[in-house]
C-alpha positions as CSV (number, residue, x, y, z in Angstrom):
1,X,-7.0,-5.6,-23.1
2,X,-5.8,-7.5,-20.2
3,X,-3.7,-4.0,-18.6
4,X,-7.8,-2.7,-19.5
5,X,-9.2,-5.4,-17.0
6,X,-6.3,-5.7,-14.4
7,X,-6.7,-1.5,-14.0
8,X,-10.6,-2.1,-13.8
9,X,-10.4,-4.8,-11.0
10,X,-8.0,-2.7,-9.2
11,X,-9.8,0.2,-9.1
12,X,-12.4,-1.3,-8.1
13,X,-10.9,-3.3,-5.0
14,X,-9.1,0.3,-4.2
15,X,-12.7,2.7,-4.6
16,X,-13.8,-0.3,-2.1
17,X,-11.5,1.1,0.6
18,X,-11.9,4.9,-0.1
19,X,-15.7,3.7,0.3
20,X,-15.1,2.2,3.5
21,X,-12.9,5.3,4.9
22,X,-15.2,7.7,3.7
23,X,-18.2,6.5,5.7
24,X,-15.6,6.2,8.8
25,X,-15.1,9.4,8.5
26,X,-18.6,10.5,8.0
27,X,-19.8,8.4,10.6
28,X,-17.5,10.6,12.8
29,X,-17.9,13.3,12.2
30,X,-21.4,13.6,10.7
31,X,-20.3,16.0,7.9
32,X,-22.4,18.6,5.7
33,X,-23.0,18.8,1.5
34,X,-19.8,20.5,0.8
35,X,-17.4,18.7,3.0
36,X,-18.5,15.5,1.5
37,X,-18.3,16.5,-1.4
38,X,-14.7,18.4,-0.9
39,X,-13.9,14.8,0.5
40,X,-15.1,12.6,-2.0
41,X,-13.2,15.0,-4.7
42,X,-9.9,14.3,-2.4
43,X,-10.7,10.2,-2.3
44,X,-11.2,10.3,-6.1
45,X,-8.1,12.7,-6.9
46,X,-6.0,10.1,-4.6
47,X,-7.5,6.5,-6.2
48,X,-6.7,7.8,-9.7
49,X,-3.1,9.3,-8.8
50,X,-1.5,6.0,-9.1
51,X,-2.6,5.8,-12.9
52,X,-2.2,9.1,-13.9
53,X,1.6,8.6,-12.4
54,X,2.2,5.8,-15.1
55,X,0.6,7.7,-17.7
56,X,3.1,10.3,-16.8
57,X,5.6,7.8,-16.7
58,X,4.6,6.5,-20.0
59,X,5.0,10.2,-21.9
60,X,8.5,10.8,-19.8
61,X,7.6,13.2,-16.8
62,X,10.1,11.8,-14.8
63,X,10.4,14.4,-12.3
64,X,6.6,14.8,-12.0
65,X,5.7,11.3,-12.1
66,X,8.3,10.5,-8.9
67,X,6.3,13.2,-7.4
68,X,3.0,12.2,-7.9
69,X,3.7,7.8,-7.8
70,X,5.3,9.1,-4.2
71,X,2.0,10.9,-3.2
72,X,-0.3,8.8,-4.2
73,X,2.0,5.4,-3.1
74,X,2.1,6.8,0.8
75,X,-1.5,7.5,1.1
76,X,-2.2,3.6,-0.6
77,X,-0.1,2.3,2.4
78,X,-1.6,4.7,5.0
79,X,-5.3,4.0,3.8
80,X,-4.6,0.1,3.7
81,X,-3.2,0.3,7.7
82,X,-6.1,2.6,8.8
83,X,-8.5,0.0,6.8
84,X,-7.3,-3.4,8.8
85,X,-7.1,-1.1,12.0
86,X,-10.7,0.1,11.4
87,X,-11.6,-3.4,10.3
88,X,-10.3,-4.7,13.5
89,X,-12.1,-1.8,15.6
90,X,-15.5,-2.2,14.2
91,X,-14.9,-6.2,15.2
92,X,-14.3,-4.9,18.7
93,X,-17.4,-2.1,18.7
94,X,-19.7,-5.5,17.6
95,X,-18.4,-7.6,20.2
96,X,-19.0,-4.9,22.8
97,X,-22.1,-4.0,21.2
98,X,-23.8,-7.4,21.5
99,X,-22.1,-8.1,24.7
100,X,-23.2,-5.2,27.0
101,X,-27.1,-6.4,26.1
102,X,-25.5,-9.7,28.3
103,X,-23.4,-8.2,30.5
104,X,-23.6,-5.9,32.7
105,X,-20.8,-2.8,32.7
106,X,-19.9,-3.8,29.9
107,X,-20.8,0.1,27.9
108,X,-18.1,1.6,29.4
109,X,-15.9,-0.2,26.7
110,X,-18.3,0.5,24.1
111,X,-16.2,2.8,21.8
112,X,-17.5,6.0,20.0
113,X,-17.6,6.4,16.3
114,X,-14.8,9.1,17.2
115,X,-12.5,7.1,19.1
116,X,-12.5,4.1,16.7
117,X,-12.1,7.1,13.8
118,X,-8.9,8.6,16.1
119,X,-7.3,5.0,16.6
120,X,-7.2,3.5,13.7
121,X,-5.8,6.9,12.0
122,X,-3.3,7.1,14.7
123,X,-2.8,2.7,13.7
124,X,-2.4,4.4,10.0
125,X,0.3,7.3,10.7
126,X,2.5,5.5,12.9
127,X,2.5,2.3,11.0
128,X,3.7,4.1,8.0
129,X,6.1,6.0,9.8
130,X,7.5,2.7,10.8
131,X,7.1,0.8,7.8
132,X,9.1,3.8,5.7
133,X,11.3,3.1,8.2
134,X,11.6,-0.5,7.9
135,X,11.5,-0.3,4.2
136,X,14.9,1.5,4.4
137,X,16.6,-1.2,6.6
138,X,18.1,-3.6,4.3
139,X,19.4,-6.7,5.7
140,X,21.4,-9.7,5.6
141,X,19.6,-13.4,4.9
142,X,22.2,-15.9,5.1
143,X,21.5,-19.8,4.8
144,X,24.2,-22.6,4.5
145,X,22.7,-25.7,1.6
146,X,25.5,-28.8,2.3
147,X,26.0,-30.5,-1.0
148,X,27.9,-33.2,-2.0
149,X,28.0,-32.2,-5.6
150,X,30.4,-29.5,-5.6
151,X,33.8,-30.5,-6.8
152,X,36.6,-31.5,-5.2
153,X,39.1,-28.9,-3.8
154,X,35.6,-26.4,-4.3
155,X,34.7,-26.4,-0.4
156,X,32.0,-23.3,-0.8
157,X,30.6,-21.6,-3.7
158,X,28.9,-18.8,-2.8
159,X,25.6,-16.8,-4.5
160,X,23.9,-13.6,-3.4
161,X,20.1,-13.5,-4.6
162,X,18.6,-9.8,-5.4
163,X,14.4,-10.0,-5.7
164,X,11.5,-7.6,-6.4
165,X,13.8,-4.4,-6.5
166,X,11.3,-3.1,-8.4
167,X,13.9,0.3,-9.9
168,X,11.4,2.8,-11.1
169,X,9.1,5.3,-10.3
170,X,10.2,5.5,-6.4
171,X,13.3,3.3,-6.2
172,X,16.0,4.8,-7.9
173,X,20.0,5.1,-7.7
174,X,19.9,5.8,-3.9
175,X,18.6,2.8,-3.3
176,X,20.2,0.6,-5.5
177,X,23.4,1.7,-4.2
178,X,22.3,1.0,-0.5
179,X,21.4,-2.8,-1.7
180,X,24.5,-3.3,-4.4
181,X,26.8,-2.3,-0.9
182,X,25.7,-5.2,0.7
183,X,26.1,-7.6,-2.1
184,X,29.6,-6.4,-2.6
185,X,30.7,-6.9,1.2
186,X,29.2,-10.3,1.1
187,X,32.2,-10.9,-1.5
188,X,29.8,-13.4,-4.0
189,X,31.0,-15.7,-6.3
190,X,27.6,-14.9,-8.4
191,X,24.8,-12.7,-8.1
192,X,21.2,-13.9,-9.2
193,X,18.0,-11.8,-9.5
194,X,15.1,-13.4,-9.6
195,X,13.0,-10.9,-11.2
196,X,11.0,-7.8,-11.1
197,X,14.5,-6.1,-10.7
198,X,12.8,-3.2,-12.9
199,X,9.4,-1.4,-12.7
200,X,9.9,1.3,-15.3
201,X,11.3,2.3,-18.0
202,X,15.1,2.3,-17.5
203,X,16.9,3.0,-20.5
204,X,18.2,6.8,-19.9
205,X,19.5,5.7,-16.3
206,X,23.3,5.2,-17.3
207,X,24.2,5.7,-13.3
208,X,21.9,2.9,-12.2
209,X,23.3,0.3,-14.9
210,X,26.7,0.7,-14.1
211,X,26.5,0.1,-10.3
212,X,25.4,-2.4,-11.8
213,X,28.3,-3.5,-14.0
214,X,31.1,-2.5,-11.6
215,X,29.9,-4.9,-8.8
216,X,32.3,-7.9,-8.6
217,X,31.3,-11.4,-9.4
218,X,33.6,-13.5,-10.7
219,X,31.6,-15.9,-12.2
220,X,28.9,-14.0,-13.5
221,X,25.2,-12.1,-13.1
222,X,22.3,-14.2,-13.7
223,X,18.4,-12.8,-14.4
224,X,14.9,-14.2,-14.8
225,X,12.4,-11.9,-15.5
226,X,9.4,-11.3,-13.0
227,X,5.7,-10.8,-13.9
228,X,6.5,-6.7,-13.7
229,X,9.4,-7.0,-16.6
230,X,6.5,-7.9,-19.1
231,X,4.2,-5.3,-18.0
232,X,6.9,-2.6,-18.5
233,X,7.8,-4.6,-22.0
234,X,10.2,-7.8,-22.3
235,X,12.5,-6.9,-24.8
236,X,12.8,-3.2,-23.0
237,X,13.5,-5.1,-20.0
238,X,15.6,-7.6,-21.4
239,X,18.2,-4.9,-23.0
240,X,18.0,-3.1,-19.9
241,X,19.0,-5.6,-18.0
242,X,21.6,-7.3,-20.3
243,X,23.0,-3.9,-20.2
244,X,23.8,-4.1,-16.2
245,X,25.6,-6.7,-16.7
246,X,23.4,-10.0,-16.3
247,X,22.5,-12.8,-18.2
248,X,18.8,-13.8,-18.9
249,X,17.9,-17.1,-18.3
250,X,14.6,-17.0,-20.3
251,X,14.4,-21.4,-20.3
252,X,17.7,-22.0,-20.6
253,X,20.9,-22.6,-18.3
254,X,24.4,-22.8,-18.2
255,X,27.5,-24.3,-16.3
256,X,29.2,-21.7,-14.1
257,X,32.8,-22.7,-13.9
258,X,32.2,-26.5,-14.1
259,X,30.5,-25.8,-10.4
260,X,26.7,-25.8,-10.6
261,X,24.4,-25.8,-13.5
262,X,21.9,-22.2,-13.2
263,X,19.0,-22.4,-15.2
264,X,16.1,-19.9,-15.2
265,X,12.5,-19.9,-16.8
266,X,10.0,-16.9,-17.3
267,X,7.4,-16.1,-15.1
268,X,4.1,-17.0,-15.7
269,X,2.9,-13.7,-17.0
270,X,5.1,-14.5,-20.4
271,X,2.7,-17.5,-21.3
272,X,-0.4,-15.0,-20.7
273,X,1.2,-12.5,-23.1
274,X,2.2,-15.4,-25.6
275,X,5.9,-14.5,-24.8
276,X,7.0,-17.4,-23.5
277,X,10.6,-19.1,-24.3
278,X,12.8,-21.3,-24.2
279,X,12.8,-25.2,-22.9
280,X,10.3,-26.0,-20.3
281,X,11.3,-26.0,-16.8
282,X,11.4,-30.1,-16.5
283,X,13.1,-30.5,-20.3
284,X,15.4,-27.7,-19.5
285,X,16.6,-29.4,-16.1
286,X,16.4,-33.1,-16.9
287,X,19.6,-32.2,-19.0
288,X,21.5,-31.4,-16.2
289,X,24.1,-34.4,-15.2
290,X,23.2,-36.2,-12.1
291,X,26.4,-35.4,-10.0
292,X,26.1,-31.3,-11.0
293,X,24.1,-29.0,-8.1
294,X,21.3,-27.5,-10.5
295,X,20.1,-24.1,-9.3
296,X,16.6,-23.0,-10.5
297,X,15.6,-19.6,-10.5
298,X,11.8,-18.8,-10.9
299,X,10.2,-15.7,-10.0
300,X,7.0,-17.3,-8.3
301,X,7.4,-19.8,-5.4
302,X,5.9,-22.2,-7.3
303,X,7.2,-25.6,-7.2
304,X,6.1,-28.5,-9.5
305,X,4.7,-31.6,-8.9
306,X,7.9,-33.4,-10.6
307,X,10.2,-30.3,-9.8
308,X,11.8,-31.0,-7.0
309,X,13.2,-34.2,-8.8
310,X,15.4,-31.8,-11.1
311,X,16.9,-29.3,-8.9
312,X,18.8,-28.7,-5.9
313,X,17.9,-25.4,-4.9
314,X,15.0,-23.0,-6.4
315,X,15.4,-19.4,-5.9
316,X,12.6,-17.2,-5.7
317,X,10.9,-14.1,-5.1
318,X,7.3,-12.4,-5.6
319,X,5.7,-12.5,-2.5
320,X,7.8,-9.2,-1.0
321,X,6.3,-11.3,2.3
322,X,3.3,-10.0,2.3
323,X,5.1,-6.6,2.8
324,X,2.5,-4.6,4.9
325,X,1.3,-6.9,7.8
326,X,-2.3,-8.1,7.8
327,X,-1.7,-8.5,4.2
328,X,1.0,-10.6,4.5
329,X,-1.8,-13.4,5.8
330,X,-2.9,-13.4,2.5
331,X,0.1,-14.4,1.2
332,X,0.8,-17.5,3.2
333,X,-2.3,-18.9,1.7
334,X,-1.6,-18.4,-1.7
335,X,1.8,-20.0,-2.0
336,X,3.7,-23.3,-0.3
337,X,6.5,-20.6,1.7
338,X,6.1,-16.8,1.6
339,X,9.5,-16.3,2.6
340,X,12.2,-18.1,4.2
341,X,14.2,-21.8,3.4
342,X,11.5,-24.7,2.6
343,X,13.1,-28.3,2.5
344,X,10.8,-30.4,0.1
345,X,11.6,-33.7,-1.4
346,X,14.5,-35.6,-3.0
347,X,16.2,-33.5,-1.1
348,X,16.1,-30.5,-2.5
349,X,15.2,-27.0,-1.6
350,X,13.0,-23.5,-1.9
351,X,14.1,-20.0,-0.6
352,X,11.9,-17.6,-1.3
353,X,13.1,-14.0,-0.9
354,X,11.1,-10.8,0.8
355,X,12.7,-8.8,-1.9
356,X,14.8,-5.6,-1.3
357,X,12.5,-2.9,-2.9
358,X,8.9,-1.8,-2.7
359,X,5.9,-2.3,-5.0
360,X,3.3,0.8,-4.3
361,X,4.0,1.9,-1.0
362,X,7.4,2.9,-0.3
363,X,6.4,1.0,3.1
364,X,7.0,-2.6,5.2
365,X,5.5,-3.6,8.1
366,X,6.8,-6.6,9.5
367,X,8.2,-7.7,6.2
368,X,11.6,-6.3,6.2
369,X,13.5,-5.9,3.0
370,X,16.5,-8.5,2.7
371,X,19.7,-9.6,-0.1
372,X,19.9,-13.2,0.6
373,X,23.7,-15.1,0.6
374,X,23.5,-18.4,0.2
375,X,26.4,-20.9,0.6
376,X,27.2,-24.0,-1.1
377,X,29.3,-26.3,1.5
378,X,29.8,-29.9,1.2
379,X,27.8,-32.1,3.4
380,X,24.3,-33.3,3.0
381,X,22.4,-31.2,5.4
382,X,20.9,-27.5,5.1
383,X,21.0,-25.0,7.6
C-alpha cells in the first residue's frame, strides 16, 4: 500500500514536469495533431520507463532493466535541468515583459518563445554532460575530530565512511571498484557505511561482494541500513550485506579494539514498515562509558534533541547534497547540514556525507560524489 501511494505521488510530481516541457515545446514551436500527439506518446513512454525498469528488475531482466533504468534515468536528470533553466527563463521573459511597458528599449531583451525553448535545452544537455561527468569523479573528504578519549599509546584511529552507493540497477562492479580503490589507499582502520549501500537486488553478484570482503580493515566493517535497504527488503539486504563483509548495527553497538564504542540504529523507514529493532538510539548510547569516543551512525542527518549528549561523532548520509543543483536548495531546508562537518553541543559532532553513488540520474551537478576519512587525534578541537 504505501510503495502504491509513494509511486502515485511521484508520478504525479514527475507528469507535472513532462506537463510543463510539453507546453514549452508547444509554445515553440506551435505544433500540429500528430506531433503532439507523437510527443505526448514519447513524454508518457519516458515517465513510465523508470517503473517498468523495477518491474523488470523485480522478474530478473538484468540486462534489460540496466538498459532501460539508464534510459529513462538520463532523460529524469536532463528534463529536471531544462525544467529549473526554463523556470528561471520564464522569470526573466516576466521581468522583461512588465518592464518594457516602463521602460523604454527595454523589448530588445524581450526573449522569444524559441530562444528561451533553445537555452534552457542547451542548460539541459550540457548540464548533464557535466554532471555524468562529475558523477564519475570520486573524491577525497578528509576531516581531523581531536579527542581526548582515545587511549593512551592510540595517537589516531582512523575510519573511512561509504554513503548512498546505491549498487543496483546503474551502479554496478565498475563503480564499486572505483570507490573501494580509494578506501583502500586511505589505509583505514574501519570502514563504516551509513546506508543505502544497495538499491537492488544483489544476491547473484558474487564479484561485487567480494571487493567487498578483500578490502582491508583491521578492525572491522560496520553497516546501518538506509531508507532504500527496506524498500528492496531488510532481510535481503541484511544477508547481502553481511555477506560483503560488514556488520549491521540495527540498535545495537560494539567496542572496536577497546578504542571507540560504534553503534548504529535503522532508518526511519524501519518504524513505518514495523521493522524496527533493537535499543533506541538514547538507551543504546547511554550505555556507553563516559571516557569511550561513541560513534553514531544514522542514515538521516537527524540529530536529537538529547543526542548530542551521547555521542561524539554521528555519521551520516541521505541527502547525496542535494545532488543536481537547484535541487540541492531544497535540501538545506529540510535538514540541520546537507553535507559537510557540523559542530553541535557538548561537544560533539555531525558529518553528513554527499554519498559516492547516484539515485535516478546517473548525474551530479555541483554535488560531487565523495568517501569521507575521518581521523581520531588526541586533542579537543576539530578540524
Amino acid at each position: 500500500m504505501r510503495f502504491l501511494v509513494f509511486i502515485s505521488i511521484f508520478l504525479s510530481l514527475y507528469g507535472l514536469l513532462h506537463l510543463y516541457a510539453f507546453l514549452k515545446v508547444r509554445t515553440a514551436f506551435g505544433m500540429g495533431k500528430w506531433t503532439s500527439m507523437a510527443l505526448v506518446f514519447f513524454m508518457l513512454a519516458m515517465l513510465l520507463s523508470v517503473v517498468a525498469a523495477r518491474i523488470m528488475e523485480k522478474h530478473g531482466m538484468a540486462a534489460l532493466t540496466h538498459g532501460v533504468a539508464f534510459v529513462a534515468y538520463v532523460w529524469m536528470g536532463l528534463l529536471f535541468l531544462f525544467v529549473s533553466a526554463a523556470i528561471l527563463l520564464d522569470l526573466w521573459g516576466l521581468f522583461c515583459n512588465v518592464g518594457r511597458h516602463l521602460f523604454h528599449g527595454l523589448d530588445k531583451w524581450f526573449p522569444t518563445p524559441k530562444a528561451l525553448f533553445f537555452t534552457a535545452l542547451a542548460v539541459s544537455v550540457l548540464g548533464s554532460m557535466y554532471g555524468y561527468l562529475e558523477a564519475m569523479t570520486i573524491r577525497n573528504e578528509h576531516i581531523t575530530i581531536r579527542t581526548h578519549k582515545l587511549p593512551k599509546g592510540k595517537e589516531r584511529f582512523r575510519i573511512v565512511q561509504i554513503s548512498d552507493v546505491h549498487l543496483g540497477r546503474l551502479v554496478g562492479e565498475k563503480r564499486l571498484n572505483a570507490i573501494l580503490k580509494k578506501v583502500a589507499a586511505a589505509e583505514p582502520d574501519i570502514l563504516v557505511s551509513t546506508g543505502d549501500l544497495l538499491d537492488g537486488p544483489m544476491d547473484n553478484t558474487p564479484g561485487i561482494l567480494e571487493l567487498f570482503r578483500r578490502l582491508p580493515t583491521p578492525d572491522g566493517k560496520f553497516a546501518v541500513m538506509g531508507n532504500h535497504e527496506f524498500y528492496v527488503g531488510v532481510d535481503r539486504s541484511v544477508r547481502v550485506t553481511e555477506a560483503a563483509g560488514f556488520r549491521v548495527l540495527r540498535g545495537n553497538g560494539v567496542h572496536v579494539n577497546d578504542v571507540i564504542f560504534v553503534a548504529g540504529v535503522d532508518d526511519a523507514a524501519a518504524e513505518r514498515y514495523g521493522l524496527l529493532e533493537g535499543a533506541s538510539e538514547a538507551r543504546l548510547l547511554a550505555r556507553v562509558p563516559k571516557d569511550r569516543f561513541a560513534l553514531l551512525l544514522k542514515h538521516r542527518p537527524y540529530v536529537t534533541p538529547t543526542g548530542d549528549r551521547y555521542f561524539d561523532l554521528q555519521l551520516s548520509g541521505h541527502t547525496h547534497g542535494g545532488q543536481i543543483f537547484p535541487f540541492s536548495l531544497i535540501i538545506k531546508m529540510l535538514y540541520p547540514k546537507d553535507a559537510g562537518l557540523l559542530k553541535l553541543k557538548n561537544g560533539a559532532h555531525l558529518y553528513v556525507s554527499r554519498g559516492a553513488g547516484t539515485w535516478g540520474p546517473p548525474i551530479r551537478f555541483f554535488a560531487p560524489p565523495e568517501i569521507t576519512v575521518i581521523d581520531l587525534m588526541h586533542g579537543r578541537k576539530a578540524e
